[in-house]
matplotlib code that plots the C-alpha trace (Angstrom):
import matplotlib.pyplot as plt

x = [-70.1, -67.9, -65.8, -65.1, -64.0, -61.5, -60.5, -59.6, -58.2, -55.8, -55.1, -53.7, -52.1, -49.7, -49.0, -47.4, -45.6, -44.4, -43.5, -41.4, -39.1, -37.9, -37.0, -35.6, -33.7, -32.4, -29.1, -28.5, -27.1, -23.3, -22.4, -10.1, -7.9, -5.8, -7.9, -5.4, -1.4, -0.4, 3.0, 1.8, -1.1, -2.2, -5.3, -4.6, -6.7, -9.0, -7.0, -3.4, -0.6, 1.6, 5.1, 5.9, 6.1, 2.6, 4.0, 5.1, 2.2, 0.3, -3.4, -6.8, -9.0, -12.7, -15.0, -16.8, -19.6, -18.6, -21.9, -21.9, -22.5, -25.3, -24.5, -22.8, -24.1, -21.4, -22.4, -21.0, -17.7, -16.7, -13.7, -13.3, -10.5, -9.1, -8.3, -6.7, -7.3, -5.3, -6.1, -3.7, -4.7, -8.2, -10.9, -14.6, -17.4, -18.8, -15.0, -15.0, -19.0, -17.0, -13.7, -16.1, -18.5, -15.0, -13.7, -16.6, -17.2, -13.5, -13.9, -12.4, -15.3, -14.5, -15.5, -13.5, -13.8, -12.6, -11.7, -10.2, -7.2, -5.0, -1.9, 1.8, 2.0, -2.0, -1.6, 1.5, -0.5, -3.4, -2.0, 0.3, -2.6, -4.4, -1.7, -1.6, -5.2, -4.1, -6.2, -3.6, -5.3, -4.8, -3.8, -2.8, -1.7, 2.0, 1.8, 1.8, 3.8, 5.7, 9.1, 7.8, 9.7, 12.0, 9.8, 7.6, 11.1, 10.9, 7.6, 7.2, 10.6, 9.4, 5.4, 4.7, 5.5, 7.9, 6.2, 9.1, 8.4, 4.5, 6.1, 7.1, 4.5, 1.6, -0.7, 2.1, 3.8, 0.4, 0.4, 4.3, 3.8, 0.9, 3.6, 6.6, 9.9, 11.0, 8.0, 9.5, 12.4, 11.1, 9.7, 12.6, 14.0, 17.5, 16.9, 13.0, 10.0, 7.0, 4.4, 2.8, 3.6, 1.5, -0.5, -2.3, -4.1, -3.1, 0.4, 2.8, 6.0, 8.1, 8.0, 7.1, 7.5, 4.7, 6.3, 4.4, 5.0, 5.3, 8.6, 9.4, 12.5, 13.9, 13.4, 15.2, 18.3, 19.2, 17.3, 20.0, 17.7, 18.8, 15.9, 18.4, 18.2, 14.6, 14.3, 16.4, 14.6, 11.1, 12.5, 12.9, 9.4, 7.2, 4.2, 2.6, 2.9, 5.6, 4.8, 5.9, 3.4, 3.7, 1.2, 2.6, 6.0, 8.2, 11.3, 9.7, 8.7, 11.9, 15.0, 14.9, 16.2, 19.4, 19.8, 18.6, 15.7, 13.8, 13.4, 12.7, 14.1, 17.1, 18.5, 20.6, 22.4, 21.7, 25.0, 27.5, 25.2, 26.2, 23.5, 24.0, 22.5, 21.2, 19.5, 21.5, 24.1, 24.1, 22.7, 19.6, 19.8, 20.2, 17.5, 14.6, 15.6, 15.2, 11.6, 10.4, 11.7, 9.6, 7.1, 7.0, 6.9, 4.4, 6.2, 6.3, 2.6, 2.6, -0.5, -2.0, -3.5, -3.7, -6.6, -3.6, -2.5, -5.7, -3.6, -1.1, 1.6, 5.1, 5.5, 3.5, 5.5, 3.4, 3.6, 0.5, 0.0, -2.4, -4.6, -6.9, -6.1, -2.2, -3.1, -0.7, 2.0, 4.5, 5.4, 9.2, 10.4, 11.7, 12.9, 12.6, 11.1, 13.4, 12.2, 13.2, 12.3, 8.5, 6.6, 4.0, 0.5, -0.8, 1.2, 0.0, 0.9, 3.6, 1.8, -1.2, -2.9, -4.6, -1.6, -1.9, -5.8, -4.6, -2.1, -4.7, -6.9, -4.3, -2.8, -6.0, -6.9, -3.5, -3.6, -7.0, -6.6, -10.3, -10.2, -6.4, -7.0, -10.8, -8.7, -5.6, -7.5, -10.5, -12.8, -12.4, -10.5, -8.5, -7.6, -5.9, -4.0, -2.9, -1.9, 0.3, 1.8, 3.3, 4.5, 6.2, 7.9, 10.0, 11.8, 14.9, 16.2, 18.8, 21.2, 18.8, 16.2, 16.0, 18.2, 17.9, 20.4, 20.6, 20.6, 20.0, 16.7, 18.0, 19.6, 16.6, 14.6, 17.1, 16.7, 12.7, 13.1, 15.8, 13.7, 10.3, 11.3, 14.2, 12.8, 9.5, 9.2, 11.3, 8.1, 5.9, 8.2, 8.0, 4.3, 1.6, -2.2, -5.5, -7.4, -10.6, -10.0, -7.4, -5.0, -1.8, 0.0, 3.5, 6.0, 7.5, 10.3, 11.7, 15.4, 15.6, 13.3, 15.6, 18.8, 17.8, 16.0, 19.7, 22.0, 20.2, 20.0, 21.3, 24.4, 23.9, 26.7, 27.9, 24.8, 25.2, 28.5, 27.2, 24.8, 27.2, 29.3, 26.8, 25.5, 28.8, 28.9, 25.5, 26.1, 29.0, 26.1, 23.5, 25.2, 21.6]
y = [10.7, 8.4, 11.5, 12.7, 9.2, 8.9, 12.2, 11.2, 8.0, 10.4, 12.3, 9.3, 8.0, 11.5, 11.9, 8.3, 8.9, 12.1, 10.1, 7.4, 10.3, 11.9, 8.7, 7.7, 10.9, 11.3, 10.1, 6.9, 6.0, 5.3, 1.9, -11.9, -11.9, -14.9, -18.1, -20.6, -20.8, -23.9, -23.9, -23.6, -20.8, -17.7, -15.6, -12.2, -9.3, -7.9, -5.4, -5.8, -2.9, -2.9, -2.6, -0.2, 3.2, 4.3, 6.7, 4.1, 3.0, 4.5, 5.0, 6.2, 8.0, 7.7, 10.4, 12.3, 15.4, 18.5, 20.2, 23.6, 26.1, 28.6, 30.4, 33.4, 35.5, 34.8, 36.0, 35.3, 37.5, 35.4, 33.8, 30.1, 27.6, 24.7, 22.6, 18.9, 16.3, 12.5, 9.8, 10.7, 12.7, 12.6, 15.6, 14.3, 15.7, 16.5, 18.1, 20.1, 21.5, 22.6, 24.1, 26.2, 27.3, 28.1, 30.0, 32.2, 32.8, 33.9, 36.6, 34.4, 35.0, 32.5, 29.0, 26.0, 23.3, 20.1, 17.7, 14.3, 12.8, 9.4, 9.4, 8.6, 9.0, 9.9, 12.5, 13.8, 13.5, 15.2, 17.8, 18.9, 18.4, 21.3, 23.6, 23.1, 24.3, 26.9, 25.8, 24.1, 23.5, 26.2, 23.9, 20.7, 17.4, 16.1, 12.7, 9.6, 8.4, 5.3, 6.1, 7.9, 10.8, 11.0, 11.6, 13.8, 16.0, 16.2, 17.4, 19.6, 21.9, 22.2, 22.7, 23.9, 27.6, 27.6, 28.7, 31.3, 34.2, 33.7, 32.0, 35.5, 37.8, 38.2, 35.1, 33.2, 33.2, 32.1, 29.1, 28.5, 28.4, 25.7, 22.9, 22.2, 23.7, 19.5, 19.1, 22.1, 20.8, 17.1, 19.0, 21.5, 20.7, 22.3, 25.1, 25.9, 25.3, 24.2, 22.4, 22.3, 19.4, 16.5, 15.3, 11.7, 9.5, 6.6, 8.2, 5.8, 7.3, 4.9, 0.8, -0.7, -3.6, -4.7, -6.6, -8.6, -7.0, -10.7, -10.4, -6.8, -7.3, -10.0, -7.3, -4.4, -6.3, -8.5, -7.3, -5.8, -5.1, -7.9, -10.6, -13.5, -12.2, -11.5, -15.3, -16.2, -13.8, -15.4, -18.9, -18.3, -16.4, -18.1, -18.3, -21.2, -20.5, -18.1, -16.2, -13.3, -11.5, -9.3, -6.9, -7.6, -9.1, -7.0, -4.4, -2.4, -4.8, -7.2, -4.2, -3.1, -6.0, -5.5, -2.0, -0.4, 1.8, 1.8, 5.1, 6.0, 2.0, 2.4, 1.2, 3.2, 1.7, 3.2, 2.6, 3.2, 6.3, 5.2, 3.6, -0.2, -3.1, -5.2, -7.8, -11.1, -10.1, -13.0, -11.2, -10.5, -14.4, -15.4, -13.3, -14.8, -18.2, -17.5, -16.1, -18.7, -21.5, -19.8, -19.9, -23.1, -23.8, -21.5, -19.1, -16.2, -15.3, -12.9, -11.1, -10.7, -7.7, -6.7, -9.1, -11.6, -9.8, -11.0, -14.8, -13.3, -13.3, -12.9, -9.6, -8.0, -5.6, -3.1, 0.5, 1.4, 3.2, 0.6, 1.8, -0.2, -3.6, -3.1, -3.4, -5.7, -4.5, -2.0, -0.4, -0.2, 2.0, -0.7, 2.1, 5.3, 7.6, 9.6, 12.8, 11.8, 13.7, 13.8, 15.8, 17.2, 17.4, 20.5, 23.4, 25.9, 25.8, 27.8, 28.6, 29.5, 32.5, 33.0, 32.0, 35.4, 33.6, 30.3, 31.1, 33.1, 29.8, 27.6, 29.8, 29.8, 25.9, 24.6, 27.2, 26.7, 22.8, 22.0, 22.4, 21.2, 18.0, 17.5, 17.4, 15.6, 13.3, 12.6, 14.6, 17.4, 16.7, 19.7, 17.4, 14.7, 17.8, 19.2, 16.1, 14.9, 17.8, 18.4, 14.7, 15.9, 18.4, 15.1, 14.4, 16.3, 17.2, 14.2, 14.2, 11.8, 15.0, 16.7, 14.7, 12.8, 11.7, 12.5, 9.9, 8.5, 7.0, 4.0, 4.0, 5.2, 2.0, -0.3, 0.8, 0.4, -2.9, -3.9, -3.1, -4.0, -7.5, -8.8, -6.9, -6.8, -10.6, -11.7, -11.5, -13.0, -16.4, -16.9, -16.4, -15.0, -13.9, -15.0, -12.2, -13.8, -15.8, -13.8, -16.4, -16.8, -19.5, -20.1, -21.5, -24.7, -24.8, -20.9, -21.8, -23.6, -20.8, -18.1, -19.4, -20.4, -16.7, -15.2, -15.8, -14.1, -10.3, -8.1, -5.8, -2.3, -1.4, 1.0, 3.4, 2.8, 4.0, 6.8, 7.9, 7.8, 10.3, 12.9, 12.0, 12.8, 16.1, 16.5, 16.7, 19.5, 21.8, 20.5, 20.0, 19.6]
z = [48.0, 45.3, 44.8, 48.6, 49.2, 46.0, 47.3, 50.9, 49.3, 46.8, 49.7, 52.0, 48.8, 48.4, 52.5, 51.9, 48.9, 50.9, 53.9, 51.5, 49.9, 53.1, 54.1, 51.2, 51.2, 55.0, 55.9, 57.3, 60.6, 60.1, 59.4, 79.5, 81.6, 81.7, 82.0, 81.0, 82.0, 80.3, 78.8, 75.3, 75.1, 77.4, 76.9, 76.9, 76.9, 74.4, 73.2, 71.5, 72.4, 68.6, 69.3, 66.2, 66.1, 65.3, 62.5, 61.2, 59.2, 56.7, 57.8, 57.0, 58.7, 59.3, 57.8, 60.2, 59.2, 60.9, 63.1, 61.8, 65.1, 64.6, 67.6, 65.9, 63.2, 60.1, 57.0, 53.7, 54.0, 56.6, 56.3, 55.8, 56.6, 56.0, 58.9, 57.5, 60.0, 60.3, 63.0, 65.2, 66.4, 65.2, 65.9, 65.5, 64.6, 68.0, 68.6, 65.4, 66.1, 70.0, 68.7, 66.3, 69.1, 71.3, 68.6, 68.2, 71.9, 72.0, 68.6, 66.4, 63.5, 61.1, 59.9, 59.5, 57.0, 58.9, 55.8, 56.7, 55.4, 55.1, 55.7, 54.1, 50.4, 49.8, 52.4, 50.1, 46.9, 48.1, 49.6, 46.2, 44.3, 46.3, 46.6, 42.5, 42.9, 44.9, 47.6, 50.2, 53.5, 56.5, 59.6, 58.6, 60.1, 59.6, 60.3, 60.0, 57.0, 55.7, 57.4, 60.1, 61.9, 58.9, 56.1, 58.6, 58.8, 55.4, 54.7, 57.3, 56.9, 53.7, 54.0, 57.5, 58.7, 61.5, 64.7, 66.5, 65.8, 66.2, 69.8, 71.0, 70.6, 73.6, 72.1, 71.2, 74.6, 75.6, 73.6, 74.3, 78.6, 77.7, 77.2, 78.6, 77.5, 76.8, 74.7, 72.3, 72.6, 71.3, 67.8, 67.4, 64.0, 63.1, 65.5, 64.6, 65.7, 63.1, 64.9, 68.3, 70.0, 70.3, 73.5, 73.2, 76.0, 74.5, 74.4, 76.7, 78.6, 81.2, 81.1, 84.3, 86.3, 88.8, 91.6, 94.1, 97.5, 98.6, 96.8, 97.3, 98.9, 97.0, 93.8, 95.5, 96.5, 93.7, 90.0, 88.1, 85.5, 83.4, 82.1, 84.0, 87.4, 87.1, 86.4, 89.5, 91.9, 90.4, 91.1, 94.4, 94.7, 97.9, 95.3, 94.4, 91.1, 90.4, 86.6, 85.0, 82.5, 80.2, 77.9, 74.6, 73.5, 71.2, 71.6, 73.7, 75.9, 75.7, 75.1, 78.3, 80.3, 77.6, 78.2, 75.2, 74.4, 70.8, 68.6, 65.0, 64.1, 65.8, 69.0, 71.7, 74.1, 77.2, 78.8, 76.3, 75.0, 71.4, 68.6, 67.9, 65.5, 68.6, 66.0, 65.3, 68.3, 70.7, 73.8, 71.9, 71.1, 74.2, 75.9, 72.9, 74.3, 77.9, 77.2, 74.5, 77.5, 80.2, 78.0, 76.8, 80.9, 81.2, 83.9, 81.4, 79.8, 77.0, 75.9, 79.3, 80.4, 84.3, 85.5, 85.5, 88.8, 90.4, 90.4, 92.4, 89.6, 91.1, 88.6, 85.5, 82.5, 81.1, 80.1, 81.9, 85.4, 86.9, 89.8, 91.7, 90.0, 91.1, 95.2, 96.7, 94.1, 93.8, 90.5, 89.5, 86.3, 84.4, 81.0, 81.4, 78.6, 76.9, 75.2, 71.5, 68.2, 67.4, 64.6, 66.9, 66.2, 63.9, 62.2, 59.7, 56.1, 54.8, 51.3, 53.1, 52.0, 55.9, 58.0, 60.0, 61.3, 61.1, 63.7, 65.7, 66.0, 66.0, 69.3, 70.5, 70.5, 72.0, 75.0, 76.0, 78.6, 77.5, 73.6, 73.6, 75.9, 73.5, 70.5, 72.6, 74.8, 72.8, 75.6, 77.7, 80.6, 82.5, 85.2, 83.2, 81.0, 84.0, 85.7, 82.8, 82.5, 85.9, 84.9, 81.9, 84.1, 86.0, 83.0, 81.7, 78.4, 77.3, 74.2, 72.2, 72.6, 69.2, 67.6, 64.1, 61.8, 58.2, 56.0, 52.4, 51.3, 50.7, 54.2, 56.1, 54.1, 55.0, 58.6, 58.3, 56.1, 59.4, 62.6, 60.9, 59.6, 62.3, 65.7, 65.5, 63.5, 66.6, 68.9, 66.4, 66.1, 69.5, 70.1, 67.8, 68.7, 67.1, 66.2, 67.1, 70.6, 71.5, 72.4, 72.1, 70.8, 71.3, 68.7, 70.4, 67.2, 68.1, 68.5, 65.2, 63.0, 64.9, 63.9, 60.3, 60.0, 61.8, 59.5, 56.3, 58.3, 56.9, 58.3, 58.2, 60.4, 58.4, 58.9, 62.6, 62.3, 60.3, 62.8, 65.8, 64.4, 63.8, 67.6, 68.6, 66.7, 68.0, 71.5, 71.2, 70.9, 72.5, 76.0, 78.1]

ax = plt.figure().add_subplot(projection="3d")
ax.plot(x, y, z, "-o")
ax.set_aspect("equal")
plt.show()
């Protein structure tokens, strides 16, 4: 009897000792609207829109297992490749398990080995170390970096396959008639065509002005676009408390009322057509000191996202097509988008030793709406992919589409160092967000930090001048 029970006892002892090692071992579980308008803060919403150029800044990406498919019989001859993946955009894991199941529905027998990488100067280092190891990755991401578009230039004309003569076979043509002939256009680089081009939700196009239909009229008759009329017709709103709000404060946000659009840390004047330095030129001045005073009175409320149109705001600045929450407004284009030059989203390698597949699934991917709007949008959505891009098909090739100046290193830094530091800073001196509450604080001592911080910018004149030249030989050839 002694022994059946030590027995049972050893027995109970091992199933828990079991139990604790699978546990042990198994993977764990990875790791307001405006309530206050007083002339000194504003609560904006939960989320902050950055100004800068997201490729811009050098990022990392999350890791993310890939969930192998087991719905096709591969065996071990079956090809394998490398598919490098950045934040933007980003495929996860549940995407990567889908575009492997789609591939192998659709013939395409092969695996692919997601790996995830940072970007800017890591990315760089990485990716020579593997093609040292003679293992450079199949499709691979080509972007972001430090300088964005012009060090994405840069590494893709000399890392990334161009695309053309892939574009004119049967798949290819495929692949080409699922974007729009402006979207090629935006990642044609000195006549080629290396990447496919890239399709984000959070993506924004036009700015826009929400006007109160209470002062509809009043808009359409006397806003010249300028932030000074906007004031006057605001003045004279019927409200009882007349405000203008706004998403975010920065270029983007604040260029438009002056004309000028924002690209690759450079401004264009949309009148003259030419590039010019608008930072320490008196009109930029003068428009900082309009907005700080309406915010120290508390008419203009930065930081604010749409639930500030349920006070009956006289009119709201956002990049955003509001639905529902605009009714009893009327949406104006304040800056239209113009179709500049962008990296795209994926090419294939040019040292690749599988570039004749890679294209294959690459083609395949891109002209399929739901794997290319999964990978795009986040989740498949053939609605939305459709919709945006019979919106696409509005806008019109203009002589900013394509084009990028060639300049030094040094120049291109001082460009960065210029736009980062004097633009973008700008916004911040005037009004700055607490990362925790959310508010937004505003400086009451702008006009003296702004003209103390004004007279050290620096002139870089000369690489404006620079760069209006070659826009001028630009546009002899590329008459759209």
């Amino acid at each position: 009897m002694k022994k059946i029970t030590w027995f049972c006892i050893s027995l109970m002892l091992i199933c828990l000792m079991l139990t604790a090692c699978r546990e042990n071992s198994a993977p764990s579980e990875s790791d307001v609207s405006v309530a206050s308008l007083s002339s000194t803060e504003a609560v904006p919403s939960g989320s902050e829109i950055s100004e800068v150029d997201s490729s811009l800044s050098e990022i990392s990406s999350g890791k993310a297992e890939t969930e192998k498919d087991t719905t096709s019989n591969l065996t071990s001859d079956t090809p394998h490749l490398v598919w490098a993946v950045g934040l933007s955009p980003y495929i996860d894991a549940k995407a990567r398990a889908e575009i492997i199941s789609f591939l192998h529905k659709n013939g395409i027998d092969c695996e692919i080995d997601f790996v995830d990488v940072e970007g800017g100067e890591t990315y760089r280092t990485w990716y020579e170390q593997q093609k040292q190891n003679g293992t450079p990755p199949d499709i691979m991401a080509v972007a972001p970096w430090q300088y964005g578009i012009y060090d994405a230039v840069d590494f893709i004309t000399a890392e990334v396959l161009p695309l053309d003569d892939y574009l004119k076979t049967e798949t290819g043509k495929r692949l080409q008639d699922s974007y729009c002939d402006i979207e090629w256009k935006q990642v044609t680089i000195d006549g080629k065509i290396y990447t496919v081009p890239k399709r984000m939700r959070q993506r924004s196009y036009d700015q826009y002005i929400y006007v109160n239909d209470r002062d509809k009229n009043a808009f359409e008759e006397s806003f010249d676009g300028s932030y000074e009329s906007l004031r006057q017709i605001c003045e004279g709103s019927t409200a009882e408390r007349p405000i203008i709000g706004s998403d975010s404060l920065g270029s983007a946000r604040l260029c438009p009322f002056l004309g000028f659009i924002c690209r690759n840390s450079l401004f264009y004047d949309t009148a003259s057509k030419t590039f010019d330095d608008l930072c320490g030129e008196d009109r930029l001045k003068d428009l900082l000191l309009d907005v700080h005073s309406d915010m120290m009175t508390g008419r203009f409320v930065s930081w604010a996202s749409s639930d500030i149109l349920a006070d009956d705001v006289f009119a709201y600045i956002t990049d955003k097509q509001l639905n529902g929450s605009a009714a009893g407004y009327t949406r104006y284009v304040l800056s239209p988008y113009v179709f500049t030059i962008d990296s795209g989203a994926f090419g294939v390698c040019a040292f690749s030793s599988k570039q004749e597949l890679a294209l294959q699934v690459l083609g395949a991917c891109f002209s399929d709406p739901e794997i290319a709007s999964l990978i795009g949008y986040g989740e498949v959505s053939v609605e939305e992919w459709d919709k945006e891009t019979e919106m696409i098909k509005t806008y019109t090739p203009d002589i900013l589409t394509g084009f990028l100046p060639e300049l030094s290193k040094e120049e291109i830094e001082k460009l960065n160092r210029k736009y980062l530091k004097d633009v973008e800073t700008s916004g911040k001196m005037i009004t700055s967000k607490d990362p925790i509450s959310g508010i937004g604080f505003v400086n009451p001592n702008f006009p003296e930090v702004w003209e103390n911080y004004s007279a050290d910018m620096e002139d870089i004149s000369e690489i404006y001048d620079k760069i209006n030249q070659q826009l001028k030989e630009w546009t002899k050839n590329h008459d759209y």
